[in-house]
Backbone as CSV, one residue per row, in Angstrom:
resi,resn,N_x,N_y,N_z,CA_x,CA_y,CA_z,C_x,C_y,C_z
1,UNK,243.919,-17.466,31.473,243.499,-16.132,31.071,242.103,-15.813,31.602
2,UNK,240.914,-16.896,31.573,239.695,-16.860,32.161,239.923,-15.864,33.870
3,UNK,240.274,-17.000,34.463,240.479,-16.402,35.819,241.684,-15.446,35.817
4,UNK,242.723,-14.466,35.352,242.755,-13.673,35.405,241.787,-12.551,34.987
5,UNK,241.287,-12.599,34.099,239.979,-11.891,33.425,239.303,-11.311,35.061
6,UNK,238.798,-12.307,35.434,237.596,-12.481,36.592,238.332,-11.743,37.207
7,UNK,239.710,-11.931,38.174,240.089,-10.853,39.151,240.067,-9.425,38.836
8,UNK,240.417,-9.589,37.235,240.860,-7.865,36.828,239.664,-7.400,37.111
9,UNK,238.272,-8.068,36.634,237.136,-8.006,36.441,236.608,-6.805,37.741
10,UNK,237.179,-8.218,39.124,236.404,-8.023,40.124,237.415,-6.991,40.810
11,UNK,238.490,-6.557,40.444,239.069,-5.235,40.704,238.792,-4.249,40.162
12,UNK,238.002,-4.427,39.165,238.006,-2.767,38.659,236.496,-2.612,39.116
13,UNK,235.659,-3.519,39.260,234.752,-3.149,39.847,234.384,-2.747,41.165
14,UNK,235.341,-3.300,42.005,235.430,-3.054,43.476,235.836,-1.237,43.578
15,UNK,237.025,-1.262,42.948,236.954,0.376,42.526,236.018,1.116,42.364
16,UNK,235.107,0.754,41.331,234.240,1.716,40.925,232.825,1.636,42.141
17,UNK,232.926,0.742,43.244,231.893,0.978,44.152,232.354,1.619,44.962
18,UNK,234.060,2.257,45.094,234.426,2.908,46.183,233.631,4.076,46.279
19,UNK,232.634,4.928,45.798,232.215,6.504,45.711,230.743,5.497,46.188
20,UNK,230.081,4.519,45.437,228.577,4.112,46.019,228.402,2.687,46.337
21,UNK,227.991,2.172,47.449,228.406,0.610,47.277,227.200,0.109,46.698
22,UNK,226.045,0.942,46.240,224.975,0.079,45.459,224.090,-0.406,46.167
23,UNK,224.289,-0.360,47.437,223.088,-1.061,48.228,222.217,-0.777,48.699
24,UNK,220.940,-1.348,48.978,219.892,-0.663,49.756,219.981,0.053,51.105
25,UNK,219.387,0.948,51.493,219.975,1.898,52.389,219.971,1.248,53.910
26,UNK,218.565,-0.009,53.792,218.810,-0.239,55.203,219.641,-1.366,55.561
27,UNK,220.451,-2.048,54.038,221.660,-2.803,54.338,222.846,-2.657,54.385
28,UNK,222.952,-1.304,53.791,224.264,-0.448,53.880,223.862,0.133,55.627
29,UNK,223.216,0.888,56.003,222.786,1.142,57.357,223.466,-0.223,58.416
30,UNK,222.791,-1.679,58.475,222.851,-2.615,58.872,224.584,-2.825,58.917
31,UNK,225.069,-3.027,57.564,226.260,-3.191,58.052,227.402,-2.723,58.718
32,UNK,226.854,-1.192,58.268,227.685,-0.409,58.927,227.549,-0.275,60.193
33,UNK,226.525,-0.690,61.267,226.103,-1.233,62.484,227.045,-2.454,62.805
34,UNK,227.042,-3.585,61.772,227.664,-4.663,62.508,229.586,-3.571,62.785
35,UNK,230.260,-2.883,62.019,231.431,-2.946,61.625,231.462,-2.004,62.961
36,UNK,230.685,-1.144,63.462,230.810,-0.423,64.482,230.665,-0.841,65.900
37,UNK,230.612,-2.020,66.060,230.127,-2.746,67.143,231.176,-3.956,67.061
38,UNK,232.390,-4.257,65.937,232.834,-5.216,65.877,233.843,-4.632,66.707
39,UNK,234.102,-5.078,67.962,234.957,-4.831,69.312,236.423,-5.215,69.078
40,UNK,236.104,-6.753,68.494,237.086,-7.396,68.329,238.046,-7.567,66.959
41,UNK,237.426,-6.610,66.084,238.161,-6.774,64.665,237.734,-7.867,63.788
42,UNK,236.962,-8.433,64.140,236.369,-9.821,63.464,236.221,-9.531,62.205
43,UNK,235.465,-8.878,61.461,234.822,-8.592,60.481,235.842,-8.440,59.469
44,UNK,235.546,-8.700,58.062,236.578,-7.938,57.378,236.369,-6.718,56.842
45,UNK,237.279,-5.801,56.255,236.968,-4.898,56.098,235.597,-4.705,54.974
46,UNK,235.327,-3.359,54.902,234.123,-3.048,53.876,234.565,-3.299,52.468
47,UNK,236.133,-2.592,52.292,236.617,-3.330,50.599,236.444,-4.926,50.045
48,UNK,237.193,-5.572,51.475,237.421,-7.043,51.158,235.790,-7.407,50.894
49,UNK,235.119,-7.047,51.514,233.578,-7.512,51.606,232.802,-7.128,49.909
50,UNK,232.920,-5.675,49.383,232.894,-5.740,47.950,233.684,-6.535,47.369
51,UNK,234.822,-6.830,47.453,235.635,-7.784,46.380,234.674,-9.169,46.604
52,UNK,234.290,-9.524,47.828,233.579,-10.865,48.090,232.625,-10.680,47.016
53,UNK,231.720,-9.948,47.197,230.688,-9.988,46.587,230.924,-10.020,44.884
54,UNK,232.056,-9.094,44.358,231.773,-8.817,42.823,232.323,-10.127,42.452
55,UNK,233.409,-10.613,43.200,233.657,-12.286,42.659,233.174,-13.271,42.716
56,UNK,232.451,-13.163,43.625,231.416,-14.615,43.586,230.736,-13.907,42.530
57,UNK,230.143,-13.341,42.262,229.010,-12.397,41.215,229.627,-13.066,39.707
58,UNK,231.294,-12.433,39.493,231.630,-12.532,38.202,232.252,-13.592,37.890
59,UNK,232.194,-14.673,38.879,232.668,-15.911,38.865,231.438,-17.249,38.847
60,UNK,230.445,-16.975,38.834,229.305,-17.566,39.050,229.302,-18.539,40.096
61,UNK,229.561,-18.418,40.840,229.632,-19.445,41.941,228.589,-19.589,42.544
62,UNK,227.824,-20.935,43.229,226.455,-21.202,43.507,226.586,-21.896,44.911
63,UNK,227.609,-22.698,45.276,227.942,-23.254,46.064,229.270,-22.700,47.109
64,UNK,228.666,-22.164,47.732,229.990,-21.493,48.911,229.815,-21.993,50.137
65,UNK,231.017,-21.766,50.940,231.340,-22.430,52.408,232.275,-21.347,52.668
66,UNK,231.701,-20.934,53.898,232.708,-19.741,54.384,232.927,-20.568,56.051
67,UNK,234.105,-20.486,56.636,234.715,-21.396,57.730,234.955,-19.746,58.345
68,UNK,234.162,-19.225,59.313,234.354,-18.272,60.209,233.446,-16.875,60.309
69,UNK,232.003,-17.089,60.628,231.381,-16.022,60.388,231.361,-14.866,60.912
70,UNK,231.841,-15.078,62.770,231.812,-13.786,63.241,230.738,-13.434,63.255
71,UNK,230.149,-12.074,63.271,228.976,-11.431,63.013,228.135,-11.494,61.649
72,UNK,228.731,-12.142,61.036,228.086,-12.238,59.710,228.302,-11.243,58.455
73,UNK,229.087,-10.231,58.815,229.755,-9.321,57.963,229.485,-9.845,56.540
74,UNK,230.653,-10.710,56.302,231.501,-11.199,55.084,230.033,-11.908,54.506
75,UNK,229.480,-12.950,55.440,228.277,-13.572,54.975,227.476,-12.542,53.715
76,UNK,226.841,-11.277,54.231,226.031,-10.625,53.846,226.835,-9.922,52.428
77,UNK,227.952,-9.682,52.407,228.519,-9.390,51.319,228.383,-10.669,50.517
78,UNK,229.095,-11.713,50.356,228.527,-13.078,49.926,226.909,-13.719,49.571
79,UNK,226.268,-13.282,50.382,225.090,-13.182,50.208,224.374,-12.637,49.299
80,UNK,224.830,-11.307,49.325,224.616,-10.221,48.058,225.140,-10.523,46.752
81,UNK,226.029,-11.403,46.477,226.675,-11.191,45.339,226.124,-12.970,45.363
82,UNK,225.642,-13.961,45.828,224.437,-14.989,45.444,223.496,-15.064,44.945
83,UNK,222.485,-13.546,45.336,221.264,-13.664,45.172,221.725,-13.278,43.302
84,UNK,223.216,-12.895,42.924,222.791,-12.585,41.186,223.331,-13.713,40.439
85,UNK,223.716,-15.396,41.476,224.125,-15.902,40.892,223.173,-17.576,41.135
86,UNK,222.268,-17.266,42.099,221.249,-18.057,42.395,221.638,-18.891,43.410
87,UNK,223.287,-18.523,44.136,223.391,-19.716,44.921,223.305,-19.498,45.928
88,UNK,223.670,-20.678,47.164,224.013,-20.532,48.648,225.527,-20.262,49.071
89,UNK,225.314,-19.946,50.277,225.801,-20.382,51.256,225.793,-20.310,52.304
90,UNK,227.206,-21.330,52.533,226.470,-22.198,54.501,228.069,-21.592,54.890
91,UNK,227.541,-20.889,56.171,228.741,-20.125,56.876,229.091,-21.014,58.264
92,UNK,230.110,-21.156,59.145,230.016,-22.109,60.090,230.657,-20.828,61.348
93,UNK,230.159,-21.052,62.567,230.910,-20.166,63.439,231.214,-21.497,64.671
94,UNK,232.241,-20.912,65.437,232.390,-21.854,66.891,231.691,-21.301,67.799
95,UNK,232.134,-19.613,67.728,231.204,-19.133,69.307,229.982,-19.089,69.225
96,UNK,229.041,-19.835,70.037,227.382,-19.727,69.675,227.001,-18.062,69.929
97,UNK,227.452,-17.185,70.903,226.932,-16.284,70.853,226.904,-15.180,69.580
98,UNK,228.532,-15.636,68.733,228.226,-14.860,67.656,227.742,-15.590,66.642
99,UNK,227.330,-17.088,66.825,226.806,-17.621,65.336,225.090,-17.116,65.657
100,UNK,224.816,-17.009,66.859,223.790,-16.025,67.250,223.211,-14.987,66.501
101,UNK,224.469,-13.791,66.625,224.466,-12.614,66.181,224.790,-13.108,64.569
102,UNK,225.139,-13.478,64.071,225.463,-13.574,62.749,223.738,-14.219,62.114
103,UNK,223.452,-14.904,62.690,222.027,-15.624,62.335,220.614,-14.246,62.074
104,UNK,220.831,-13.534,62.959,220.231,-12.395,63.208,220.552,-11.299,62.512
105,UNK,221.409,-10.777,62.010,222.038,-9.815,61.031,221.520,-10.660,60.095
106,UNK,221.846,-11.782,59.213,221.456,-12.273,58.196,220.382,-12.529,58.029
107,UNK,219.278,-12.377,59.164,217.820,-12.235,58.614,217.678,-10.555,58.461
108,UNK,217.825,-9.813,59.386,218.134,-8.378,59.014,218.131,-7.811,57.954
109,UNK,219.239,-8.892,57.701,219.458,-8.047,55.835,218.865,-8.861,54.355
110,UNK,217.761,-9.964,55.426,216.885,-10.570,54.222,217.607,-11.260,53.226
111,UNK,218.593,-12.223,54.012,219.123,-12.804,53.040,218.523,-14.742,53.672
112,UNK,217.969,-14.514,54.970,217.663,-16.065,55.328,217.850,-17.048,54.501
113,UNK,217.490,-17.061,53.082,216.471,-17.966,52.039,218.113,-18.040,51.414
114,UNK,218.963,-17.179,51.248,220.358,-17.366,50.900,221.719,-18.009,51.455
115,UNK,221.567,-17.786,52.806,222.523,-18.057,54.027,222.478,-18.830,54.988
116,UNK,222.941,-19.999,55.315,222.641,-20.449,56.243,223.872,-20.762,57.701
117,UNK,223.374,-20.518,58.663,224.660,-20.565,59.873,224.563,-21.466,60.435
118,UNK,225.598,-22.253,60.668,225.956,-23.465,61.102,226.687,-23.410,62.674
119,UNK,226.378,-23.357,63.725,227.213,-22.990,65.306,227.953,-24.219,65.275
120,UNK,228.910,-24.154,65.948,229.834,-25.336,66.187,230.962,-25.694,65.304
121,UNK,231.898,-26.658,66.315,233.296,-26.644,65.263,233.314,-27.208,63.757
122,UNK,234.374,-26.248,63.118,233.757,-26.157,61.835,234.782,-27.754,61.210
123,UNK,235.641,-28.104,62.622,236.457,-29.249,61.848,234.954,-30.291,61.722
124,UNK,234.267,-30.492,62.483,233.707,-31.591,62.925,232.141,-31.446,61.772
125,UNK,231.757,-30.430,61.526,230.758,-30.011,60.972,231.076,-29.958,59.301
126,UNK,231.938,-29.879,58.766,231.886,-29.860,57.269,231.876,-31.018,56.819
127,UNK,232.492,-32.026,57.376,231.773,-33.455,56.700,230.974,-33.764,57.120
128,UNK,229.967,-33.064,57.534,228.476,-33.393,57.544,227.554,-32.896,56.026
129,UNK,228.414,-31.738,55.641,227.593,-31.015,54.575,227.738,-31.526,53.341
130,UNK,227.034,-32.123,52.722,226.663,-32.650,51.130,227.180,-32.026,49.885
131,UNK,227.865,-32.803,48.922,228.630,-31.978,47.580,230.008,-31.129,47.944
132,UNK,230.192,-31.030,46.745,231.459,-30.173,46.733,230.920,-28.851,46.639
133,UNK,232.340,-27.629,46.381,231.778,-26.210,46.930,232.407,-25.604,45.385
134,UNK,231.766,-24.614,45.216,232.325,-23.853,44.156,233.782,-22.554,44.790
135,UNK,233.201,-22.458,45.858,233.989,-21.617,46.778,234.208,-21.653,47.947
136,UNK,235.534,-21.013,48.440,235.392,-21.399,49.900,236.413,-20.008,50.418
137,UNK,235.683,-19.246,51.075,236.755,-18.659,52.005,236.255,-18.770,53.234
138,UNK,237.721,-18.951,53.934,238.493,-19.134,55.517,238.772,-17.885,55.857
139,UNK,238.083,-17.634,57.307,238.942,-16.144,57.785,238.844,-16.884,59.275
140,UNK,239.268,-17.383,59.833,239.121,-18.522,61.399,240.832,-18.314,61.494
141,UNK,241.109,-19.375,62.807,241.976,-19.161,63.587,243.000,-19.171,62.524
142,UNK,244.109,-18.751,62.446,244.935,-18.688,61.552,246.279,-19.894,61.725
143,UNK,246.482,-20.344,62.582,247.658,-21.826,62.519,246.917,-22.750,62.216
144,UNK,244.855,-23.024,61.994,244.511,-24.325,61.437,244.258,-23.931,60.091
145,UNK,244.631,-22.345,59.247,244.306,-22.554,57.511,245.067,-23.938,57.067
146,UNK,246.108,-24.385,57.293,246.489,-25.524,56.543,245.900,-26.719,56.442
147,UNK,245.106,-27.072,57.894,244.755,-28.178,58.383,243.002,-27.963,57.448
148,UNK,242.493,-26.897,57.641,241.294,-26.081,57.049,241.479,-26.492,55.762
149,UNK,242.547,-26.075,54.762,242.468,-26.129,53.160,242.830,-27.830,52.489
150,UNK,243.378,-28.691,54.011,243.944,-29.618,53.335,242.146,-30.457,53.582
151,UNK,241.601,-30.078,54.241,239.891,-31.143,54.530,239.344,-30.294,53.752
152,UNK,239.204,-29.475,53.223,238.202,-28.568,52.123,238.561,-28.934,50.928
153,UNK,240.303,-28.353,50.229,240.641,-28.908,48.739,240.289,-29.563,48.060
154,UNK,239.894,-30.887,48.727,239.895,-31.930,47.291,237.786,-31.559,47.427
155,UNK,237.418,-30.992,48.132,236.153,-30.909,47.908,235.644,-29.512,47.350
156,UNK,236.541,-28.876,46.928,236.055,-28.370,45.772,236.272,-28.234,43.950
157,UNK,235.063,-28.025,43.107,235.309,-28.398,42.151,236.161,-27.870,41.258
158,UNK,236.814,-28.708,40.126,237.742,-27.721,39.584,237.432,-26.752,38.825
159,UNK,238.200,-25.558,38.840,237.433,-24.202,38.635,237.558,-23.709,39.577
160,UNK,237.027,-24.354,40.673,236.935,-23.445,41.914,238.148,-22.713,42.733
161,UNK,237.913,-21.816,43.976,238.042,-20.846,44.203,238.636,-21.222,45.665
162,UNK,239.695,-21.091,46.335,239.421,-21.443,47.973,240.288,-20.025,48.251
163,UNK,239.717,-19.585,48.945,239.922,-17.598,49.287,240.593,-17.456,50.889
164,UNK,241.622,-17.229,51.470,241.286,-16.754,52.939,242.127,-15.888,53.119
165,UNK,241.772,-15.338,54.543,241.658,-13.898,54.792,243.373,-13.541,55.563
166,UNK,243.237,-12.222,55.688,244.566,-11.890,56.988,246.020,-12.448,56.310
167,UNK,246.097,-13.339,55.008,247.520,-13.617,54.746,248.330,-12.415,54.513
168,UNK,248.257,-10.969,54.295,249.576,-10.314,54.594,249.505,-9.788,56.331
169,UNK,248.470,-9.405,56.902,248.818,-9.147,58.202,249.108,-10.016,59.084
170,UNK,248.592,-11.229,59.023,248.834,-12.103,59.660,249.771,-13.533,59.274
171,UNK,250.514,-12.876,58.204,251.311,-14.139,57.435,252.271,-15.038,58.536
172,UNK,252.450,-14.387,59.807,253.691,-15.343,60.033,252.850,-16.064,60.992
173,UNK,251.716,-16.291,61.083,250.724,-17.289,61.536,250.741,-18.265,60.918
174,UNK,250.574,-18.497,59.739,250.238,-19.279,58.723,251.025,-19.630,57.303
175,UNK,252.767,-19.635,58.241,253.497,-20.175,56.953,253.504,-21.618,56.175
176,UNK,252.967,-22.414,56.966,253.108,-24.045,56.069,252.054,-23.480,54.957
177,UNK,251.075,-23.123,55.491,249.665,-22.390,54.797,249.721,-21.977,53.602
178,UNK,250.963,-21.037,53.984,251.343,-20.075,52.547,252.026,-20.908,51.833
179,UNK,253.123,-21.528,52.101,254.050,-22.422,51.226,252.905,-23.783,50.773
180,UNK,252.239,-23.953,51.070,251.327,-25.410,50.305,250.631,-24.237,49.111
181,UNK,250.029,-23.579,49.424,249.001,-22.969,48.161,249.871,-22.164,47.203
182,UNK,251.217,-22.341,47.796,252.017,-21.725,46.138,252.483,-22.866,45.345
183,UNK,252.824,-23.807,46.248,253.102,-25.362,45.585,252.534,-26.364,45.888
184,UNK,251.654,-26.515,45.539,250.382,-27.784,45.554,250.261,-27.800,43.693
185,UNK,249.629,-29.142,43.435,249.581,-29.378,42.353,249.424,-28.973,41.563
186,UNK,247.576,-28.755,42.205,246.187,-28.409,41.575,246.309,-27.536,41.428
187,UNK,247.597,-26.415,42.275,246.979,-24.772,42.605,247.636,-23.939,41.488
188,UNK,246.797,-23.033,41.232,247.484,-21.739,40.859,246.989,-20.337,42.127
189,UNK,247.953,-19.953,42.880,247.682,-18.736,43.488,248.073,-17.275,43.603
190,UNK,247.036,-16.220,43.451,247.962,-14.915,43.662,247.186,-14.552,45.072
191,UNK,247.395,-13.376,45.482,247.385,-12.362,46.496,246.607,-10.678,46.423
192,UNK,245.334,-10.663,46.684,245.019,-9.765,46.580,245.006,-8.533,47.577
193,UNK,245.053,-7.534,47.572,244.789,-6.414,49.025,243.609,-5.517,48.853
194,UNK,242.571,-5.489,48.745,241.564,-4.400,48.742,241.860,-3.803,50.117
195,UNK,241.803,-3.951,50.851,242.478,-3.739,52.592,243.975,-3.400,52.752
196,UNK,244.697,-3.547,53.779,246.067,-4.453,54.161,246.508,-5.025,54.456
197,UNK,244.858,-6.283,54.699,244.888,-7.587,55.480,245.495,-8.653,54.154
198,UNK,244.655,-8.357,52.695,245.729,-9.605,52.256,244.191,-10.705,52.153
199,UNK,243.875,-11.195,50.874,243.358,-12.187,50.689,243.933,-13.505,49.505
200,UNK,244.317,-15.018,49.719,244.998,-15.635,49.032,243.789,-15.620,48.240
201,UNK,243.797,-16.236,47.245,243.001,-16.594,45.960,243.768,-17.489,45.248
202,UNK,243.325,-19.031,45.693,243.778,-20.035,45.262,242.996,-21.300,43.980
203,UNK,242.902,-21.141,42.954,242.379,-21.985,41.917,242.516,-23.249,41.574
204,UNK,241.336,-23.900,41.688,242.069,-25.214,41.374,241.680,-25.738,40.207
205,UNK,242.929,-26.273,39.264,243.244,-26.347,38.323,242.598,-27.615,37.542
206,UNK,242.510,-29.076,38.457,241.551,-30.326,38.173,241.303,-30.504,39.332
């Protein structure tokens, strides 16, 4: 009932930022720069990016790992919804030129002291990083989410949260993907859409 609470939570609030998103003008400005320049679709949308934020927010999460930064979009939404919960997070990209650009937007929007970007492959780079995660969303290549959730899972704590992106547009990428996080042990999962991309929201239970 807890974590249903939290989604209803972080849905009705995502709603109610649809008319103002609350933000300072030159980070609402900023992002709306990265989303206009995103060539390639990288980014997620501006909804999914409020839902990021009000759930980490109403979920207290302190410890996040996001596996695919892109421009840093999603980061800065994440970011925003840290600074009310005191925590980090460490975002990982492959292409240096956009873990570049993502490094640079995220000082932009004055979140440095919140965010940190990690260049390079994110298989090889997360067992480098210390502790378990309170959260984790994946928005990266879509045939390694399985390979992605099965080296992340057991490292996060229970309670926690493992989120990724594109599962209704891109579902027939990532069917083993989908079939493990409806039947895995630990999991309880639903399916959210602020978009029509589709975000899993997977809980783990111990």
């Amino acid at each position: 009932m807890r974590i249903l609470a939290l989604f209803l939570t972080a849905s009705v609030a995502v709603t109610s930022l649809d008319a103002a998103a609350n933000l300072p003008p030159a980070i609402e400005k900023l992002l709306t720069a990265i989303r206009a320049a995103d060539q390639g679709h990288l980014a997620v949308s501006e909804e999914d990016g409020r839902f990021l934020r009000v759930l980490i927010a109403s979920t207290g999460a302190k410890r996040v790992l996001e596996i695919g930064a892109a421009s840093g979009y999603s980061a800065i939404w994440m970011g925003l919804g840290l600074r009310h919960t005191g925590g980090r997070l460490t975002t990982i990209e492959f292409d240096p030129a956009r873990a570049r650009e993502a490094t640079e937007n995220i000082r932009r929007a004055g979140l440095q002291d919140i965010v940190t970007v990690i260049p390079g492959d994110a298989f090889k780079e997360i067992p480098s990083i210390q502790g378990a995660f309170d959260l984790v969303f994946l928005d990266a290549w879509k045939p390694d989410y399985k390979k992605f959730f099965d080296l992340v899972f057991p490292r996060i704590n229970p309670g926690g949260l493992f989120l990724a992106h594109n599962v209704i547009n891109k579902k027939t990428e990532m069917g083993d993907f989908l079939q493990l996080i409806h039947t895995h042990p630990q999991a309880l999962t639903t399916t959210v859409s602020p978009r029509h991309e589709g975000i899993s929201i997977t809980y783990k239970t111990r």
